[in-house]
Every structure is written in structure tokens, then in C-alpha cells.
BAVODREN-550047 format. One record per residue (C-alpha): x, y, z; residue in one letter; residue number from 1. Coordinates in steps of 0.1 Angstrom, whole numbers. Example, Ala and Ser with C-alpha at 12.3 -4.5 7.8 and 13.67 -1.06 7.14 Angstrom:
<pts>
@px: 123 | py: -45 | pz: 78 | residuo: A | num: 1 .
@px: 137 | py: -11 | pz: 71 | residuo: S | num: 2 .
</pts>
This chain:
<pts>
@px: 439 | py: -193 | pz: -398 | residuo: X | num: 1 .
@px: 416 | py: -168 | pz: -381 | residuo: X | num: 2 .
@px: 426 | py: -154 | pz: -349 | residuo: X | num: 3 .
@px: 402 | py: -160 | pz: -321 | residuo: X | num: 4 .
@px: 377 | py: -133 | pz: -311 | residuo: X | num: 5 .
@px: 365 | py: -127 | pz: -281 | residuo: X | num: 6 .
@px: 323 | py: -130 | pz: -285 | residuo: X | num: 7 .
@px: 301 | py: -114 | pz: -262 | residuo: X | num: 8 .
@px: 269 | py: -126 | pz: -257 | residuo: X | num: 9 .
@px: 243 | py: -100 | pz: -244 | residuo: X | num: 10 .
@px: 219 | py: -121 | pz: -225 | residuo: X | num: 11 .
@px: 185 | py: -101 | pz: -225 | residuo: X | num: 12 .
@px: 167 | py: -96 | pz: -191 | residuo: X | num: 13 .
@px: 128 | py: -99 | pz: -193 | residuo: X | num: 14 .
@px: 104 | py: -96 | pz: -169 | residuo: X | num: 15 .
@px: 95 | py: -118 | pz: -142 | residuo: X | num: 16 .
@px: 71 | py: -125 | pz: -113 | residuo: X | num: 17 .
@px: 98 | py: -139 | pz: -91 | residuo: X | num: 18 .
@px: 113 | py: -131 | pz: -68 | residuo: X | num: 19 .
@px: 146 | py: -139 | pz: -57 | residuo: X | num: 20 .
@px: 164 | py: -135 | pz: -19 | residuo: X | num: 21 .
@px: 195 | py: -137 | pz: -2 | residuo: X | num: 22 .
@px: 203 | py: -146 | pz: 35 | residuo: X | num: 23 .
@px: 204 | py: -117 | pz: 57 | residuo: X | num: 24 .
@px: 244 | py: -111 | pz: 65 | residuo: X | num: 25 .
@px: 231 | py: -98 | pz: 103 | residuo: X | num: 26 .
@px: 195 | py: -112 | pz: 116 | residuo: X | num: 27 .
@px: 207 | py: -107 | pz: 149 | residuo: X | num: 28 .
@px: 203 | py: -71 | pz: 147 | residuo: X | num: 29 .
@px: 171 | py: -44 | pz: 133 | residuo: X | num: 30 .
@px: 183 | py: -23 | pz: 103 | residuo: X | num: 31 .
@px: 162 | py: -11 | pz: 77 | residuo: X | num: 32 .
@px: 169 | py: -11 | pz: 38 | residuo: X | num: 33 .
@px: 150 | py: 14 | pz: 19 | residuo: X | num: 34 .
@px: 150 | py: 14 | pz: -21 | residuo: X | num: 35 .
@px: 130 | py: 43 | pz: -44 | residuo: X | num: 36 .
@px: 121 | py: 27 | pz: -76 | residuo: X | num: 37 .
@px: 113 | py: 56 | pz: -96 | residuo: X | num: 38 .
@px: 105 | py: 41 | pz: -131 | residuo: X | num: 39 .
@px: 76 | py: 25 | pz: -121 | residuo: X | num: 40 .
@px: 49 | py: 16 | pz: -150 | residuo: X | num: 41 .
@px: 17 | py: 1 | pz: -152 | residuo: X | num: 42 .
@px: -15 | py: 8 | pz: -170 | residuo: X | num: 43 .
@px: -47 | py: 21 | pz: -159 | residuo: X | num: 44 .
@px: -70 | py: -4 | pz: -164 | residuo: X | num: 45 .
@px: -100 | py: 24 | pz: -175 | residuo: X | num: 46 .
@px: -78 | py: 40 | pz: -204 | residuo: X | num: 47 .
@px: -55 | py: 19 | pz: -214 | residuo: X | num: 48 .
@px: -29 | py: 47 | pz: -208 | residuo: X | num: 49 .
@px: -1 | py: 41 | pz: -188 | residuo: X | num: 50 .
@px: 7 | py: 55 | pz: -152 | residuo: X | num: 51 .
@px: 41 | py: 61 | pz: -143 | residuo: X | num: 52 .
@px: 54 | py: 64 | pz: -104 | residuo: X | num: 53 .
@px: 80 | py: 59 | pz: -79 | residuo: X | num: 54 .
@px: 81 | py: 33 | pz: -59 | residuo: X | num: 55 .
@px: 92 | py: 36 | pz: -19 | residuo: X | num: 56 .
@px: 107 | py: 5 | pz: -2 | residuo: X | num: 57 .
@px: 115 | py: 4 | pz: 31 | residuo: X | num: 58 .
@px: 116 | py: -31 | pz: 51 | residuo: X | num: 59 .
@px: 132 | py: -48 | pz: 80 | residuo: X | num: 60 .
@px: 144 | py: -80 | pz: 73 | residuo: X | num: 61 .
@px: 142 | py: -111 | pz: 92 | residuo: X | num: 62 .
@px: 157 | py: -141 | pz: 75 | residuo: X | num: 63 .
@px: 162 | py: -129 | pz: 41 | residuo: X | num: 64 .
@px: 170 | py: -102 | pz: 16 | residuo: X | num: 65 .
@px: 154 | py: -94 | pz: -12 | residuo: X | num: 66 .
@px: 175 | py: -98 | pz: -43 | residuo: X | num: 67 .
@px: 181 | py: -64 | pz: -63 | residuo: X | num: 68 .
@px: 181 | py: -76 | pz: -98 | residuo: X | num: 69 .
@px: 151 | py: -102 | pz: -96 | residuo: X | num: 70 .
@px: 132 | py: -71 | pz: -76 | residuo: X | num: 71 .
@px: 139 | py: -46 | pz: -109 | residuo: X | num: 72 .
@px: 129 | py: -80 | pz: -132 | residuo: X | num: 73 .
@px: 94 | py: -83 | pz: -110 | residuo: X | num: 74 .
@px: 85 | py: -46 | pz: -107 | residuo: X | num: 75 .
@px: 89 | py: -45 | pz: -151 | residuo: X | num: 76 .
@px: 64 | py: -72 | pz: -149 | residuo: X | num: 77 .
@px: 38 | py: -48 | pz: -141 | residuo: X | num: 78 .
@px: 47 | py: -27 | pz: -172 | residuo: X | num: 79 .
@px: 19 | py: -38 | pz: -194 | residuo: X | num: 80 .
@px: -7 | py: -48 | pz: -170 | residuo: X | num: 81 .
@px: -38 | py: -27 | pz: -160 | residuo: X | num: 82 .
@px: -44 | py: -25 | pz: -119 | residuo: X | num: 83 .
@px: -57 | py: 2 | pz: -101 | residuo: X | num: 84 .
@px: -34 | py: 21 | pz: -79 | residuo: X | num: 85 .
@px: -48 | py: 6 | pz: -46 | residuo: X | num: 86 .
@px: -40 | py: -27 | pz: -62 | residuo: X | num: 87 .
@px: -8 | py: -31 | pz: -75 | residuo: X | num: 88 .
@px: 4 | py: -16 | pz: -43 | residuo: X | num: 89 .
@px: -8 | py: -41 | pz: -20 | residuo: X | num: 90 .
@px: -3 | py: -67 | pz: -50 | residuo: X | num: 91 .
@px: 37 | py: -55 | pz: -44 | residuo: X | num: 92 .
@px: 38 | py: -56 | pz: -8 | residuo: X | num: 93 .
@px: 19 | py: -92 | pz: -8 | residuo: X | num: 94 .
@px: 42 | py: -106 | pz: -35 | residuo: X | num: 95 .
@px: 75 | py: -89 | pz: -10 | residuo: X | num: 96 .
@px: 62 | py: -104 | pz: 23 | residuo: X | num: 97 .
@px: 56 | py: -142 | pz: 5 | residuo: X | num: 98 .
@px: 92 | py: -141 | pz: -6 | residuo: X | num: 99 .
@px: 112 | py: -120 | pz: 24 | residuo: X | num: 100 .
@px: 87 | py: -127 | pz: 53 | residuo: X | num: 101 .
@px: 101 | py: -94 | pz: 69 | residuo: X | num: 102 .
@px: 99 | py: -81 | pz: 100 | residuo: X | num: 103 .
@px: 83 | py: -51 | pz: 90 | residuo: X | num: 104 .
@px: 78 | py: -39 | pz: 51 | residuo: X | num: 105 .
@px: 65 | py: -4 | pz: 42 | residuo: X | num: 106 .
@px: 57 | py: 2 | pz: 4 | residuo: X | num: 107 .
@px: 48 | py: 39 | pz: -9 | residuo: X | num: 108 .
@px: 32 | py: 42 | pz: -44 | residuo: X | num: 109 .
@px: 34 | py: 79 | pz: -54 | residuo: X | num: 110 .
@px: 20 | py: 83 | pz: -89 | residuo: X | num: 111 .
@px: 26 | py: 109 | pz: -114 | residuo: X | num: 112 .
@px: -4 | py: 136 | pz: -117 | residuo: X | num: 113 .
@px: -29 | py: 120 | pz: -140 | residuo: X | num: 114 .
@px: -64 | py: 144 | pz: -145 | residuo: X | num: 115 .
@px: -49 | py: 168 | pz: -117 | residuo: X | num: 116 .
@px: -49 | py: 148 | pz: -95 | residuo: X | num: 117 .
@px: -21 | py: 132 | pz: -78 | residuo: X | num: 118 .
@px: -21 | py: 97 | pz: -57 | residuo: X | num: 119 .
@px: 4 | py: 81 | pz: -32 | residuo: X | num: 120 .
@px: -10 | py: 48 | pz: -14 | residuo: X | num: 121 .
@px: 6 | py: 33 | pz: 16 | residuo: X | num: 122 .
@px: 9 | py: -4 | pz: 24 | residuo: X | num: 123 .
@px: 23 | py: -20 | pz: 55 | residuo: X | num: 124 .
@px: 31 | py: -53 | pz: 73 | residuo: X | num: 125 .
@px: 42 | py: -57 | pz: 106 | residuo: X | num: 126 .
@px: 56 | py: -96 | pz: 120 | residuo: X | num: 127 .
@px: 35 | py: -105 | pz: 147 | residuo: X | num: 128 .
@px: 47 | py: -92 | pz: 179 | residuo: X | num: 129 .
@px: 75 | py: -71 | pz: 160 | residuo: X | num: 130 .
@px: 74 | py: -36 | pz: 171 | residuo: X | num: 131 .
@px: 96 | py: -3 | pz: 159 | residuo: X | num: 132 .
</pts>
């Protein structure tokens, strides 16, 4: 008889467009979560080439949370697709607003230097009638 081994089974991530949330543990209560995603990729849809950047979350939540693994799932989505910078930033925060309706969400896209020159673009959304 063979003894029994333990398998382990190495489920693969893959991308994804979705995005998955959590209740928040205090909606009573303001408090900000900020994230830096700094192995952001997409491709610039002149070249081909890739663009590489960091990604700077900061949000209030309301009734939900986004979900940390399903966030890193959704931002490798974007790995192989061509969008401008101006874009897939506000492609980002759109996407993080449908699924968390915030309070407030801040998303900075600083990209690496590309041709010398060097690009951060800022999207925002505020809650109606939310203020800082």
C-alpha cells in the first residue's frame, strides 16, 4: 500500500474585470484607506510598448470596501491593453466608484518617464453633498 500524500493544488490567479467588496467594519465614522500599486502595466496604444506606473489609491468608504485580491486581479487586467494615460485612469476610478460607491475616491496615475517626459494624472469623485 502507498502512504497517502498530501497534494497541493496551485490554483492560478488570472486577471479579471471584477471587482469584489466587503462591508465596511465602521460606516459610522470617515477614515480613509490609501493603497500604492506600484506594478502598474498597460500598453501605449501608439507603440505597442508597454508603460509601467504606480498607482495611488486613496478613498473614503461609505458602505463598502474594496476587496484587496480581486483589486490586484482587476488592475492585471490592464496588462495587455492599449489606453492612453488620461484613460485608464478615469477608466480605474469609474470601474472603483460602480463597485464601492465611496464617499470620496482619489486615484493618482504616476507613469514611468517615457520620451523624457514624465506623466501623473489625477482623478476624483466626491458623493454628493460629502465634504472633507
Amino acid at each position: 500500500m502507498i502512504p497517502s500524500l498530501a497534494v497541493h493544488l496551485v490554483m492560478r490567479s488570472r486577471p479579471s474585470k471584477r471587482l469584489q467588496t466587503f462591508p465596511n467594519p465602521a460606516p459610522g465614522r470617515d477614515y480613509r484607506i490609501h493603497m500604492e500599486i506600484p506594478e502598474f502595466t498597460c500598453v501605449c496604444p501608439m507603440t505597442g510598448q508597454p508603460d509601467f506606473g504606480t498607482l495611488h489609491l486613496e478613498y473614503v468608504p461609505d458602505r463598502t470596501c474594496v476587496e484587496l485580491k480581486s483589486l490586484k486581479l482587476y488592475i492585471w487586467s490592464y496588462r495587455d491593453q492599449g489606453a492612453f494615460h488620461e484613460a485608464v485612469t478615469n477608466a480605474i476610478l469609474d470601474d472603483l466608484v460602480a463597485a464601492t460607491k465611496p464617499r470620496y475616491l482619489r486615484l493618482e496615475a504616476r507613469f514611468n518617464v517615457r520620451g523624457g517626459i514624465h506623466t501623473s494624472v489625477v482623478a476624483e469623485h466626491r458623493k454628493r453633498g460629502w465634504k472633507a
